[in-house]
N, C-alpha and C positions, 0 to 999 in steps of 0.2 A: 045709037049712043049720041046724046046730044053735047053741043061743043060747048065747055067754058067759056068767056070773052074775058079777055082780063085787061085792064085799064089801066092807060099808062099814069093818071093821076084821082085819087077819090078825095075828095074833098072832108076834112077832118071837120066832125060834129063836137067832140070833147077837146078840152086845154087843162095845163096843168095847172094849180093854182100857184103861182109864184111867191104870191104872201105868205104861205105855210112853208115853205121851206126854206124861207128866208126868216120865220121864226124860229125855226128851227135848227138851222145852221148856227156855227161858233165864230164868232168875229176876230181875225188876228188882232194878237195882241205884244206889243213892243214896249218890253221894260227894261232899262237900262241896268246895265251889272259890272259891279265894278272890285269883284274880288273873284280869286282863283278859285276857292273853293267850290262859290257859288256855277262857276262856269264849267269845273268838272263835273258837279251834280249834274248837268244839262246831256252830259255823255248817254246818262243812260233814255234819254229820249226815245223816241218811235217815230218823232220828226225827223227826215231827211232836211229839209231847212232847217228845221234849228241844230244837227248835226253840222252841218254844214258851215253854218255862222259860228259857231264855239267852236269848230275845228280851227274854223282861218283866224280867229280870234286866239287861241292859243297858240298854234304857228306863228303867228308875226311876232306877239310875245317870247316866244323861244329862241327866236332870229335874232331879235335884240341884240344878249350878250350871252356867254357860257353861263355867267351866273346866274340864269332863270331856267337856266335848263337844272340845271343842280337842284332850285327853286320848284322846279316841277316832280323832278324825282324824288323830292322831301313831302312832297304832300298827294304822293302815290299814283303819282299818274302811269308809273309800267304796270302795280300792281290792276290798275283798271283797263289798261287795256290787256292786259294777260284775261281779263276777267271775262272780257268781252271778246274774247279770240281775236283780236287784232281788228275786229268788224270785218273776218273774213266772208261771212253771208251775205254783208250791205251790196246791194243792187247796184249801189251806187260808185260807180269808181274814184268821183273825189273824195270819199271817205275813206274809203281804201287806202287813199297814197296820202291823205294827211296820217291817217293812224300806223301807215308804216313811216312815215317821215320821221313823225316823234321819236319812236320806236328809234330809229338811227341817230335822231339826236342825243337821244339818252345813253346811248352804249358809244356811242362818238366822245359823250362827257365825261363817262361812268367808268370808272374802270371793272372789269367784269367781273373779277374776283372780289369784290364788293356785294353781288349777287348771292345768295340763295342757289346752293346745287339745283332744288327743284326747280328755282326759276330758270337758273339757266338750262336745265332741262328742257323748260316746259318753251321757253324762245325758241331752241332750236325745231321743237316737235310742231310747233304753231307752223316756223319758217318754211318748214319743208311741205307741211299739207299749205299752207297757199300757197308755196311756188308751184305745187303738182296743177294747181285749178287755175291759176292766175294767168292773164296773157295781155295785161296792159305794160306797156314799157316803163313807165317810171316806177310801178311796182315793182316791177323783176328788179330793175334798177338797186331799189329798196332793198328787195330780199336778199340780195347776191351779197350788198354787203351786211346784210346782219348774218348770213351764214359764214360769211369769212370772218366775221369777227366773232361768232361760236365757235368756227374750227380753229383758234388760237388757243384751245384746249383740244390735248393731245387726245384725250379719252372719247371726247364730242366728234373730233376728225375719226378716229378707230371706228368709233361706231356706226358714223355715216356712210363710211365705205360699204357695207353692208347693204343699205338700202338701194336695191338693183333699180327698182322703178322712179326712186327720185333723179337717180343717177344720170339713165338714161334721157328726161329731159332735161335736165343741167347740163350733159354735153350739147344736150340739140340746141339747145340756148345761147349756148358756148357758141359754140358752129355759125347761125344764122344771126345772129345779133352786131347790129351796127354801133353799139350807144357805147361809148367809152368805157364808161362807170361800169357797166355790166362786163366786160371784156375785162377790165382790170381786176375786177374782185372776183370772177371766176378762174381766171388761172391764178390770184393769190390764193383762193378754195385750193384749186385742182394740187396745189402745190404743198399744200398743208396736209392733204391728205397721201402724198405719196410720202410724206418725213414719215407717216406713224406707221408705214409699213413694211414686212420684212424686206429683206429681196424676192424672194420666190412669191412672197405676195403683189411685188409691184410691179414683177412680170406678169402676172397675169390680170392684172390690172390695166396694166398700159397695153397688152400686145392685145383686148378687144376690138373687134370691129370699127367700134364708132366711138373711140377715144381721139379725143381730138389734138394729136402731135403735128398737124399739118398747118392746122392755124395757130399754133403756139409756133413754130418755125416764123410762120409769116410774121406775125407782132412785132419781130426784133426787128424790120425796118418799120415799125408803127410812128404816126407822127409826135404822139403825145410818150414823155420822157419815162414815166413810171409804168405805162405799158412794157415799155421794152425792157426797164429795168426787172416786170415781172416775169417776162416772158427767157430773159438769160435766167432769173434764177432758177425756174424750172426745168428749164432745157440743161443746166445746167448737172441739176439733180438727175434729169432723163438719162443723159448720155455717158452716167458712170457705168453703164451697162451697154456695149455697145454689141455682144456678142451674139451667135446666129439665130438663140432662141428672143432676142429682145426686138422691140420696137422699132427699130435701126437695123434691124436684117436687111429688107431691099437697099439694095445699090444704090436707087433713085433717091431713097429718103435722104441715105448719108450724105451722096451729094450734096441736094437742096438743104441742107441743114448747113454744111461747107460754106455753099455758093450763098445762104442769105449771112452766115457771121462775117466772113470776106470781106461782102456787098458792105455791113455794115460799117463795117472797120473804113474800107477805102473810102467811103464817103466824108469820114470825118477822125482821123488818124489821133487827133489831137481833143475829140467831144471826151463828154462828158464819161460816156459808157464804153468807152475803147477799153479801159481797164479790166473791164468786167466782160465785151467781148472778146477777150484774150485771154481770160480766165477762162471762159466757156471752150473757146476755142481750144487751147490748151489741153482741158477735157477729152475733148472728142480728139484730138490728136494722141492719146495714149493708146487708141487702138491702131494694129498695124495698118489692117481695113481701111479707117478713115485716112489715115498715114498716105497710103498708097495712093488714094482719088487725090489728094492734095495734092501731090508732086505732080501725079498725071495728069489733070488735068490745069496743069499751070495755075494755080492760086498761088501756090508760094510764091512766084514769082511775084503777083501782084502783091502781097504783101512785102516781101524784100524792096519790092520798088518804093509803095508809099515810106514804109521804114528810113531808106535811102535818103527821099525826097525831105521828110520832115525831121532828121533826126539831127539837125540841127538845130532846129527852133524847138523840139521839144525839150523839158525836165528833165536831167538823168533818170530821177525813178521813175519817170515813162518810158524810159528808151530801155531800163534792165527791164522792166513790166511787160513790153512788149516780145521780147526775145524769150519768155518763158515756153513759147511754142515751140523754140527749136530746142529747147532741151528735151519735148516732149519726141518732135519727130528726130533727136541725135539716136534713140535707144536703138534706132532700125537701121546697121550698118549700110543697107546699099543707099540709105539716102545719104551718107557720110560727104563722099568726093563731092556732089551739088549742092551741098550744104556749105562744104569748105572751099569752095568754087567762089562762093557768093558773100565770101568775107562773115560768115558766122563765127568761126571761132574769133575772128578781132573782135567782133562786138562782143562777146563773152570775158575775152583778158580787159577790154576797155570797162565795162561794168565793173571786174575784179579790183582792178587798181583805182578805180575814179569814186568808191561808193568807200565810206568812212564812217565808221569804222569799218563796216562788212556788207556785201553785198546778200542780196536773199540765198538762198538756200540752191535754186535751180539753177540760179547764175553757175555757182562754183560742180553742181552737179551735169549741166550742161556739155563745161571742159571735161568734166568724167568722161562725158560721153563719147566726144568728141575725139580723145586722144585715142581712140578703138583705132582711128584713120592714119596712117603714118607721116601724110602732110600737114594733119594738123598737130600730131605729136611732136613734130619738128616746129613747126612754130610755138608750140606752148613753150619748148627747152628755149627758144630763144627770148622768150620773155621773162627767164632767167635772168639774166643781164639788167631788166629794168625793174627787175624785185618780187618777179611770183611767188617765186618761195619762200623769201620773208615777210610775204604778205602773208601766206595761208601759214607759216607758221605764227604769227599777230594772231590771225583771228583762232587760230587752234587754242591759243595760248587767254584766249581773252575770256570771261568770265561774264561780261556784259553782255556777250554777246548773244545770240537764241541758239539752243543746242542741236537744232537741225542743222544751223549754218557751220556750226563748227564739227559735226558729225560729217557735213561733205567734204569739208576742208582734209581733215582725214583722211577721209575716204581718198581723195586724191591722191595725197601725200603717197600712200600705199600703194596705188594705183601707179605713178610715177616711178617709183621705184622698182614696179615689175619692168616695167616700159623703156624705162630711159635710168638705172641705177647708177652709173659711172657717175652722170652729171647731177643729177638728184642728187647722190647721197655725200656728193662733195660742198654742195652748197648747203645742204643741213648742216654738215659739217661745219660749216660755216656760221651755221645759228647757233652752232653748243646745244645738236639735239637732243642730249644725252640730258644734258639740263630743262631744256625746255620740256622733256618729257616726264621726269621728277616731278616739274612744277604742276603740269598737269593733272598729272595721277595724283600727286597730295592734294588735290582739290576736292576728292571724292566724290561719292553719292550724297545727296541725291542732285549739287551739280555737275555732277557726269551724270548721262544715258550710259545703259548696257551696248548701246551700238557703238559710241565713243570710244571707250573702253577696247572692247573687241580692236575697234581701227588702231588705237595707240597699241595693242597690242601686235596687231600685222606687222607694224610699220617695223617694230623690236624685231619679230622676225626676220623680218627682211634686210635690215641690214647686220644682223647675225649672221646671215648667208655668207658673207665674206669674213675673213680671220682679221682683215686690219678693223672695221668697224665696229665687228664682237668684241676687241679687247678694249675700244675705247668705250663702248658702252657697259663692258667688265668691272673697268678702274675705278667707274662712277657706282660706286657704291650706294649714294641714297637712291640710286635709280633703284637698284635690286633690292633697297631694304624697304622702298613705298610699293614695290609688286609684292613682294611675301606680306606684309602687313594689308594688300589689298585684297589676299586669298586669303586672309582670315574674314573678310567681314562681307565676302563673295557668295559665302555657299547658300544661299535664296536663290540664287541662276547657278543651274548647272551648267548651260552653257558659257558660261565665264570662269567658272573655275577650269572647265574643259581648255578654253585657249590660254588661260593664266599658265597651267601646268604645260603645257604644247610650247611659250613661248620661252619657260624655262630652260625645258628641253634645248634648245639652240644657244642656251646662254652660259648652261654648265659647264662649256670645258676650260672656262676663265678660274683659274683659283681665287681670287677675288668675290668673285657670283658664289662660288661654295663655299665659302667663308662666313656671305652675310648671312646664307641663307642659313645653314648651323646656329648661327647668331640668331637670327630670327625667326625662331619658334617653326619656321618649316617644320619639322617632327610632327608636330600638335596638328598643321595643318596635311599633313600625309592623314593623322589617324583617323581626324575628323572625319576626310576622303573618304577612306577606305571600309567606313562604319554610317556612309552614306545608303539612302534608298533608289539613286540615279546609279543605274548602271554607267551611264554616259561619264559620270563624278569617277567610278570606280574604275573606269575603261581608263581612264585619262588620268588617274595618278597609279597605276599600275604599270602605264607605261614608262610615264616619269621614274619609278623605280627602276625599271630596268634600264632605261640610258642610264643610270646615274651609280650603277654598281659599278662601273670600271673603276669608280673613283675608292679608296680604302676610307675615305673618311667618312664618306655617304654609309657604307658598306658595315663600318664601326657605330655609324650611329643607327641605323635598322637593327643593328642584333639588340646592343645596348642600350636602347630606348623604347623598344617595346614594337619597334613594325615589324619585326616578325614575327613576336608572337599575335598580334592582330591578324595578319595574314594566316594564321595556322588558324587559328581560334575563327576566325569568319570567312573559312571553306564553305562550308556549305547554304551561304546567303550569297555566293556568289557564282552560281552554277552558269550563268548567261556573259560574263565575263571573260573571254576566253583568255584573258592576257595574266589574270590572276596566279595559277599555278605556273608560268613560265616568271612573273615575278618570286615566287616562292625561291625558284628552281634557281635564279639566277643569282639572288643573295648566299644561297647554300653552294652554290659552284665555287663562288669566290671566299667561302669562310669553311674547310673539309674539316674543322672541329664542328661547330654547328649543324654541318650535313649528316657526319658520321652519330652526332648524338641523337639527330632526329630519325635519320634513314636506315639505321647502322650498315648503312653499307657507301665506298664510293666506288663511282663508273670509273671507265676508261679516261673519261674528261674532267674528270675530279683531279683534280695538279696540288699536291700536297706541296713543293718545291717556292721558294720564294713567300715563307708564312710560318708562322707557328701550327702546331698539328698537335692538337693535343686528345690524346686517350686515356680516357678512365676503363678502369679496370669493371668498375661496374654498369651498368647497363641502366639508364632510366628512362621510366617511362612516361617522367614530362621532362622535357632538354630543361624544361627553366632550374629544376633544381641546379643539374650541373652547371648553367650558368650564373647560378648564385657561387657554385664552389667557384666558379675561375673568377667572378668579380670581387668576392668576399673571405673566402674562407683562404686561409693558409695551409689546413694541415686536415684534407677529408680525410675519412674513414681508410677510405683504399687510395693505391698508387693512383697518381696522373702521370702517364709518361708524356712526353714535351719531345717533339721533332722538331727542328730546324739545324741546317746545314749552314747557314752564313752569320750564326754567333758563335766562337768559337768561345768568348768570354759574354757574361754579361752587362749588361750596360748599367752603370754604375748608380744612374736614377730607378733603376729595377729590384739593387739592392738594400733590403730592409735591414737595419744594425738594431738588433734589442739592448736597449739601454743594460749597464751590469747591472744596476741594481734591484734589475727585474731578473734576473738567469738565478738565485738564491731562490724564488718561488717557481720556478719552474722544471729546473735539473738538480739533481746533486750535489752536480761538481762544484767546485770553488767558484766562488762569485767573481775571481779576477778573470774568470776564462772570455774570450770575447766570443760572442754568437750571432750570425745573420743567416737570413734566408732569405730567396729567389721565387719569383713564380714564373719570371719566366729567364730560366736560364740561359747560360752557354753551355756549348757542346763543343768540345775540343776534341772529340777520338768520329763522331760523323764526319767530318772532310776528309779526317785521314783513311776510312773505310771508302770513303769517294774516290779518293786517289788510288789507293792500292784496285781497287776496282775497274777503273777505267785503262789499268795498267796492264791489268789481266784483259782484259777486250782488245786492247789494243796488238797482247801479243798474238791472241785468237783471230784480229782481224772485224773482229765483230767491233765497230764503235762506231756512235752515235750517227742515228738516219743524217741524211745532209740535211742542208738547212730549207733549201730547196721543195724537201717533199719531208718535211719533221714532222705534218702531222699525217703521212701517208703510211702505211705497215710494211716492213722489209719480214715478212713472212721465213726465208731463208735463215734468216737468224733467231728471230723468237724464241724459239726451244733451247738451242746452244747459250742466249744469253739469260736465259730464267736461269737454266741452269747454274750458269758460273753467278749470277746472282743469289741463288740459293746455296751455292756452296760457301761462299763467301760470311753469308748471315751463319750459317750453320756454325762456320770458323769462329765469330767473335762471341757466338751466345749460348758457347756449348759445355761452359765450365760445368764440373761436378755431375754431368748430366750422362748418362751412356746411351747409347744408340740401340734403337727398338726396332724389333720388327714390325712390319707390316700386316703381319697377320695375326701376330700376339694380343692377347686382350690387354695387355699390362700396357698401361699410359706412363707418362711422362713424369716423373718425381715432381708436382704442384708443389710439396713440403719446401724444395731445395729452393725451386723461384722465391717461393716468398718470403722464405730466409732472410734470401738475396736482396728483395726489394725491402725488407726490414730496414736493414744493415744499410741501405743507402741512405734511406729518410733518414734512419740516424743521424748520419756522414752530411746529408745537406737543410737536415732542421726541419722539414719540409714532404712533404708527400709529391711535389714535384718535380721529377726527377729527368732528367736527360737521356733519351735513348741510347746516346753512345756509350754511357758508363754501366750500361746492365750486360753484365757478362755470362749469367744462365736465364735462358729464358726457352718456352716452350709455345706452338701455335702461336699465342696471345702475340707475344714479343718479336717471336719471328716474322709474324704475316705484318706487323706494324713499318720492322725497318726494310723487308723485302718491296714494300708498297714505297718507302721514304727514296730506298737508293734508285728501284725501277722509274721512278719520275725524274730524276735526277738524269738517267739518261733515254729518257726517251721511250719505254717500253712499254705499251701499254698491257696493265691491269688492273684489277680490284681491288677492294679491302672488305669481307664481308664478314659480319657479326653471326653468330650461330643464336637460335632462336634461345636456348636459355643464355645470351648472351658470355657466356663462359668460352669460348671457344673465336680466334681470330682465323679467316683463309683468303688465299690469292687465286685469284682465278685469269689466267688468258684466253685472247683467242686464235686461234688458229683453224685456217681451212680445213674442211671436213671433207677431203678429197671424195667424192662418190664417184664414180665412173662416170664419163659422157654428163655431167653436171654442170652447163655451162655456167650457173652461179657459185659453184667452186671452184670456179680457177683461181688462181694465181694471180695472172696476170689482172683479172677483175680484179680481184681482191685487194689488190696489192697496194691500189689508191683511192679505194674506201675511207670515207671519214671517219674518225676517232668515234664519232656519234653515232655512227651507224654498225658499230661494231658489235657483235654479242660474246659475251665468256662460253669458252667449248671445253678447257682443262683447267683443273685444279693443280696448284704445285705445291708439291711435296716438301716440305722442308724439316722434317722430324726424323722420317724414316727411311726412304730411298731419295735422298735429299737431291732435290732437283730432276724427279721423275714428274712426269704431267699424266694427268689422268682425267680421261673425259669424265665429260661430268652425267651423272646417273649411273656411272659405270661401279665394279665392285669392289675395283681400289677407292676409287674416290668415297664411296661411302665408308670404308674401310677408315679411310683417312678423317672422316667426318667422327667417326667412330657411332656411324649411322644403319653399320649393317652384323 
């Protein structure tokens, strides 16, 4: 194989001819230009020099003044570089950063909503593909803030969030970047896009890997002012979430988040951002978490100090500004004593009384908090003496004022009064709270809040709790007549008619409070209630009816105005109500005309004694007819007989006089005769059946239980005193009538009764007629006054209607001795409650008059005329 040689230098035999390619070459050419149009044509060049020279040529132009940037955007210079992708391919990086320069002068000018949806579209689609390929710094620079100024639209930030790969190096850019510019518009980005997302989305957002919350901590001691302003306000927004699944889980982070706002703070107590470090801070002090490393690791302390040191030369509204943290860490009693150690609640009362008209809202929520401690409850009461409570009652009172702040004013007030009531509620007293609270409430919605509201309502409560403060706030009537007029125009919030009717509750037992309220359409607001879709509405004025039956005038006006038939009528929309039918119950307890026309029967606890008792002969099957007869009619079909024992006459406003020279169309008789009628009479012969009755017990030994155990059963007597009570009835209602057997089918001569009851309406003009003047009567009549005289002393039984309502019977009870029975003893028995008692015998009063007869048994059906 032979060897190559190769040579370090050969000598060149050809050349190129320089003359032909220097004919052939294009000679630069330099023409001067002196308009804009001409100068954006040049855009579209393929010359890097001549890009180059029209770029710097329109930038210097642009730098000028705002008005050539306008100038620019007028004669379409975004639409051309939209056209031109921003010159994201040019090789060349000063091309780059002049055509994003513009690009930010234009939207720096422009305001964006001036744009074209697509265009702003199509800005942010540009931005994001160069920032994915781009790595020169003034670009980025560029880009960060055109994308911060795209993400100022909520729908552009939503949707960027999505994009995981741009994401990813926008934090790394975040992370590693020194330039200002770039650090400042990426966390104003980073923060725009956590506004547009839920919670559950910004968790998962922020608790990434390589989300950058470490160098957003760090920025807030940054040297430049709008960094750190950016970096609170996202930290700001971070740390609403401080819980174990958020970003702020490690111990370390919370610290260093702690340790740099602190850092901040102590450096310059009195800058620019202290306010807004405080705000943040405050923040993160709502968790107990953060709470905790604060105390512990003495921070408080260094802010207490600086506090201390400058809070003489600062502003009042810096010094209440700054205290917002301790309202935050007051919520977490054990830090109370070191709190109140360290003179926090003074600076809290000092803010109270020094800020005019009203301090913020956390100031007076702060003392909320604070008074949990009992040293510093004792110093709030002493700041009694120099005007707290005429201060919070000002601001409660004031209208000016922002309705958070008078919301905690409130709140206090209430709060106070659990806490310290003696002295609280003698110094309101001292404001004429009872007025100041009038004034209030006449204020309405919508300047009152529903939380307002609620507090003025506690506050009524609570000093209702005692009897001298419920009558002075009794007396004050427009007090009670702006709460009912305020539960008319309530029912939008269940939960306010809920504490409306609650607060009433404590204020009924003033005759005055039940006065206005009658007065004041309360009725219309019951019904409203009660025809409500809130259970909660229905739960809370069902209650209010039943406190408010004790009362006869409440009691008069549920029959007579229609709440009970609402309540009968809307049973069955109110099955989840449990208090509903114990309402029913409780109205018919106290009115046994009413009960007996609905129920036809009363219990043991049904007290006919102390009330009119009235029974119709006939039986209906809606109460309201009959209570049309007792409000309307004078002269129904059939008898009403009338029980009461303490009118022996009637009262003279009861009796109706028919003019004479109406009795010529109505009787026969001579027109000189005079004629009146009663509906609700006297009875002069029931007391004296009273008397003769307790006369005969008295000689038997048998009289009234003591007072001691009245409503307990004296079991030993029951029988012996039906008895003599049945003989007694038998004695006054036996005229013309003969005595039947028990086992005979032959009933009672009905003919002779209703004779009898003829001849009385006659006699009293009236179908209403007095029980004590009926002197033949049968079951009907008998079981009426057997039931009037047994409650009169004490015995309990029944009054029950027979199902073709024809027929009245008495039923008691008595133990059912069973052998070895230990629930029928006696002695058990014996102090059983009236309510817990059942009917075991029917009594006789027809035929073996004052025999008892268990019931199912063969007398008893006998007696029913059932067997």
């Amino acid at each position: 194989m032979s060897r190559v040689s190769k040579r370090v230098y050969e000598a060149k035999t050809t050349y190129p001819d320089r003359t032909k390619s220097e004919e052939k070459s294009f000679t630069e050419v330099s023409v001067p230009i002196k308009k804009l149009d001409t100068a954006l044509l040049l855009l579209s060049s393929k010359e890097e020099c001549v890009l180059l020279t029209v770029f710097s040529h329109i930038t210097d132009f642009a730098r000028r003044q705002d008005a050539n940037v306008l100038e620019l955007r007028a004669h379409r210079l975004l639409e051309l570089l939209l056209e031109k992708n921003l010159f994201i391919d040019s090789e060349n990086t000063m091309i780059r950063r002049f055509a994003l320069y513009l690009l930010t002068a234009l939207l720096d000018n422009v305001d964006m909503a001036t744009f074209e949806p697509e265009q702003a579209d199509q800005i942010l689609e540009l931005a994001c593909r160069f920032y994915m390929k781009e790595n020169d710094d003034f670009c980025i620079e560029y880009l960060t803030y055109i994308l911060n100024v795209c993400l100022r639209d909520p729908q552009m930030a939503h949707g960027i969030v999505e994009a995981t790969e741009f994401l990813e190096k926008f934090k790394l850019v975040f992370v590693n970047s020194e330039n200002p510019d770039t650090v400042f518009n990426s966390i104003e980005a980073l923060h725009r896009m956590l506004l547009v997302q839920s919670a559950e989305q910004m968790l998962d957002f922020t608790t990434q890997p390589d989300f950058p919350v470490d160098r957003i901590i760090c920025e807030v001691t940054n040297e430049f002012q709008e960094i750190r302003k950016a970096a609170l306000k996202t930290l700001k927004t971070l740390l609403a979430d401080t819980g174990d699944d958020s970003v702020f889980e490690p111990l370390h982070r919370c610290f260093f988040v702690l340790e740099q706002m602190v850092k901040a703070f102590c450096e310059n107590p009195r800058g620019p951002e202290a306010a807004d470090i405080i705000e943040v801070l405050a923040t993160a002090l709502r968790s107990e978490k953060m709470t905790k490393l604060f105390f512990e690791q003495n921070l408080f302390d260094l802010v207490v100090e600086q506090v201390r040191s400058h809070m003489d030369l600062m502003p009042l509204e810096m010094r209440c500004t700054i205290i917002s943290i301790f309202a935050e860490t007051a919520q977490y009693e054990q830090f109370l004593p070191r709190m109140h150690k360290a003179d926090i609640t003074d600076m809290f009362l000092n803010c109270l009384m020094q800020n005019k008209p009203a301090p913020a809202a956390f100031v007076i929520q702060g003392l909320h908090r604070m008074s949990q401690y009992p040293e510093a409850l004792r110093r709030i009461v002493a700041a009694y003496d120099v005007g707290a409570i005429s201060k919070l009652v000002t601001i409660l009172m004031s209208p000016e004022v922002a309705i958070k702040v008078r919301e905690q004013a409130a709140e206090l007030i209430a709060r106070l009064l659990v806490a310290a009531f003696r002295d609280t509620a003698a110094k309101l007293q001292e404001q004429d709270i009872a007025a100041v609270l009038t004034a209030v409430i006449t204020q309405g919605q919508p300047t009152l809040s529903i939380d307002l509201i609620l507090s003025l309502l506690t506050i009524i409560e609570s000093l209702a709790q005692n009897e001298e403060y419920r009558t002075i706030l009794g007396q004050y009537s427009s007090l009670t007549e702006q709460i009912a007029q305020l539960l008319m125009r309530s029912f939008a919030h269940s939960i306010l008619v809920n504490n409306i009717f609650r607060c009433l509750c404590t204020l009924i037992d003033e005759a005055p409070v039940r006065e206005t309220l009658l007065a004041n359409y309360i009725v219309s607001s019951i019904k409203r209630a009660l025809k409500s879709l809130s259970n909660l509405v229905k739960t809370s004025v069902t209650n209010f009816i039943l406190q408010t039956t004790r009362f006869n005038e409440f009691i008069d006006a549920y029959i007579d105005r229609g709440i009970l038939e609402v309540l009968l009528e809307f049973q069955k929309h109110a099955f989840c109500v449990s208090t509903w039918g114990p309402a029913i119950e409780s109205i018919l307890s106290k009115c046994p005309t009413m009960k007996f026309a609905i129920r036809n029967c009363l219990n043991f606890t049904d007290i006919t004694a102390g009330k009119d008792f009235y029974v119709s002969r006939r039986k209906f099957d809606d109460f309201r007819n009959f209570q049309d007869i007792l409000r309307n009619d004078c002269s129904p079909l059939d008898a009403v007989l009338v029980v009461n024992f303490d009118r022996p006459k009637p009262d003279e406003n009861d009796v109706i006089d028919v003019p004479v020279r109406c009795l010529n169309t109505i009787t026969d008789s001579p027109g000189d005769q005079s004629w009146d009628y009663c509906k609700r009479p006297g009875d002069l012969y029931l007391p004296q059946y009273l008397e003769a009755l307790n006369q005969t017990l008295a000689i038997h030994g048998l009289v009234e239980n003591p007072e001691r155990i009245r409503r307990s059963i004296d079991f030993e007597n029951v029988a012996q005193r039906s008895k003599l009570i049945a003989q007694a009835v038998f004695a006054v209602m036996n005229d013309n009538l003969k005595i039947l057997d028990l086992n005979s089918t032959e009933e009672c001569c009905r003919n002779t009764v209703r004779c009898h009851l003829q001849d009385l309406r006659h006699v009293l003009h009236t179908n209403f007629i007095p029980l004590g003047m009926v002197r033949s009567g049968c079951q009907f009549e008998r079981a009426i006054l057997f039931k009037g005289l047994a409650d009169q002393i004490g015995l309990p039984c029944t009054l029950q209607r027979s199902v073709d309502g024809r027929m009245l019977y008495n039923e008691v009870p008595l133990p059912l001795e069973v052998e070895k029975d230990v629930h029928c003893d006696k002695k058990t028995l014996k102090f059983m409650p009236w309510r817990m008692l059942r009917p075991t015998h029917v009594v006789d009063l027809m035929y073996n008059v004052g025999d008892l007869y268990p019931m199912q048994s063969r007398q008893a059906l006998q007696y029913l005329r059932l067997y």
